[in-house]
C-alpha positions as CSV (number, residue, x, y, z in Angstrom):
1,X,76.6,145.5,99.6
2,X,80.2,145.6,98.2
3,X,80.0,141.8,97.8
4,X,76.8,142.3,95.9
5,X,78.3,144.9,93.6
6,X,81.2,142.2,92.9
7,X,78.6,139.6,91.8
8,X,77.2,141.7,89.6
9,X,80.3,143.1,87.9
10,X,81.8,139.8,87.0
11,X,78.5,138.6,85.7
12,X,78.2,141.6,83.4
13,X,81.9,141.0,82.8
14,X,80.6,137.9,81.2
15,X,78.0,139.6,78.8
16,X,80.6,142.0,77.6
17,X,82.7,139.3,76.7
18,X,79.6,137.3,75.0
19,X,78.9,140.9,73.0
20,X,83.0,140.5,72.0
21,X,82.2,137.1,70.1
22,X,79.2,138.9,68.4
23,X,81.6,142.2,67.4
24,X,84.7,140.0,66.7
25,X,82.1,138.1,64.5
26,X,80.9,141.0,62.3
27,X,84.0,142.6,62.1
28,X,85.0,139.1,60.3
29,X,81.9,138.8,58.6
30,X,82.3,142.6,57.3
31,X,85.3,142.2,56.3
32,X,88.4,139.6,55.9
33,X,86.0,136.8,56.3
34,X,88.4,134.7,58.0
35,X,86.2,132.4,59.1
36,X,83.9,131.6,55.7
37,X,87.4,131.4,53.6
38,X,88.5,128.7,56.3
39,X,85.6,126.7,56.5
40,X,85.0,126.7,52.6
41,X,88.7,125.9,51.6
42,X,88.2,122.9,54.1
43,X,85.0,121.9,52.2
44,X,86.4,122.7,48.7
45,X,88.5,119.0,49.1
46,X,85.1,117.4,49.1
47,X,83.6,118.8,46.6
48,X,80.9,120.7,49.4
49,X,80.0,124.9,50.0
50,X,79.9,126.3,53.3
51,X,77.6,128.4,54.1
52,X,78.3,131.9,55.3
53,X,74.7,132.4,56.8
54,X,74.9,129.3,58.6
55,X,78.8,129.8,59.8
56,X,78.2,133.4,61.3
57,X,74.7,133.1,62.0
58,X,75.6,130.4,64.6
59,X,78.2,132.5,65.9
60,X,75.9,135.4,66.6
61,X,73.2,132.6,68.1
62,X,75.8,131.8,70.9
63,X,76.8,135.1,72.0
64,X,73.3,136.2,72.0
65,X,72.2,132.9,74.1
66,X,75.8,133.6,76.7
67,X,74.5,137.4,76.9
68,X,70.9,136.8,78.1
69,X,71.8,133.7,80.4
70,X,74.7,136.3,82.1
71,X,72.4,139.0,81.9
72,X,69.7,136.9,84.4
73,X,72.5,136.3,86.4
74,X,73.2,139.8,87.0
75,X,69.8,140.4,87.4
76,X,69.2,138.1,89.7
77,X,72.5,138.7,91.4
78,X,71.5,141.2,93.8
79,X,67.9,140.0,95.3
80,X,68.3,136.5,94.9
81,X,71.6,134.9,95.7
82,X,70.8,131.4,95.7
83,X,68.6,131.4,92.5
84,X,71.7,133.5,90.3
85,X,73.7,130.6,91.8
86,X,71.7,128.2,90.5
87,X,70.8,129.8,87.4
88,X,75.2,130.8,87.5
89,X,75.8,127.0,87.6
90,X,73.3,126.3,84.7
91,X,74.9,129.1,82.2
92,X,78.4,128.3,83.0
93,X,77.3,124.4,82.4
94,X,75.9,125.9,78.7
95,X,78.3,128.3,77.5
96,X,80.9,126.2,78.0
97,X,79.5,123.5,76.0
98,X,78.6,126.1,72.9
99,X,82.6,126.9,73.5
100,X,83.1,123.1,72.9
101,X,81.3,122.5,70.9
102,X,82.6,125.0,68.9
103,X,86.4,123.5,69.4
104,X,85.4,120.1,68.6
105,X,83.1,120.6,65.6
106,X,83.6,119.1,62.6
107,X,82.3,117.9,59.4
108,X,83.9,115.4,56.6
109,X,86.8,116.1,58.8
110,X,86.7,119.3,58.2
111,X,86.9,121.9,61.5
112,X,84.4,124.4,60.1
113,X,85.4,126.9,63.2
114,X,89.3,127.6,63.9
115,X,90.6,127.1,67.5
116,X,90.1,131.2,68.2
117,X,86.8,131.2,67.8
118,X,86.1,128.1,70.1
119,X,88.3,130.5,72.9
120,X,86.2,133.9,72.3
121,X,83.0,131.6,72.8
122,X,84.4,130.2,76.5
123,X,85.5,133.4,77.5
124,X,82.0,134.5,78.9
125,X,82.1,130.5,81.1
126,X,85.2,131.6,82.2
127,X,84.2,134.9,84.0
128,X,80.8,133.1,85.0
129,X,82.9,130.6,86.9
130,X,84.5,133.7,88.6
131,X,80.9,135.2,89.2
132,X,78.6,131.6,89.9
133,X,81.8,131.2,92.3
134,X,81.3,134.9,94.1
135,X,77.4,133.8,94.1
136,X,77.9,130.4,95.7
137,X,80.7,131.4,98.2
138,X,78.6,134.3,99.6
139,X,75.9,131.5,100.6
């Protein structure tokens, strides 16, 4: 039962970190806009606009995405051990490619998203690990 308990924790340990790219992501968005002034004095050398929509909006897709794939895992956590550590296998596996991807991006050369924001966005992979590991050890 304890075990159980554990699983889910560190899966919902996951979503809150997923729902800390979103904040960390409005708070920008609201207000310094960190991110958009990065990206568009990057794209200003080449004579191209970023897009503010398109920057955050992708942002908020991945922490949406990280929630509900952490969120299944927690759900499923409990009843069905081998399917979360299936399913925990398959999110880590995809949040940690949006993370990448968010690292490795780029476009004329340009690195729309800063290094930070690449970290926030593997932070939830990094506590699935933890939990997918919990889920497959308990096998």
């Amino acid at each position: 039962m304890r075990q159980s308990l554990s699983e889910k924790r560190t899966a919902l340990a996951a979503v809150g970190l997923s729902v800390l790219l979103a904040a960390i992501a409005i708070v920008d968005q609201a207000g310094s806009r960190s991110l958009f002034d990065h990206a568009s004095s990057g794209y200003a050398s080449y004579g191209k606009h970023a897009s503010e929509g398109a920057l955050y909006g992708l942002l908020y897709g991945i922490a949406v995405l990280d929630a509900l794939l952490w969120l299944l895992v927690a759900g499923l956590a409990r009843s069905h051990r081998l399917v979360a550590a299936g399913v925990g296998v398959l999110a880590v596996l995809l949040t940690a490619s949006l993370g990448v991807t968010l690292l490795v991006a780029s476009e004329y050369g340009v690195h729309p998203y800063p290094p930070l924001w690449g970290v926030l966005a593997l932070l939830p992979a990094v506590a699935g690990v933890a939990a997918t590991a919990l889920l497959l050890r308990r096998r």
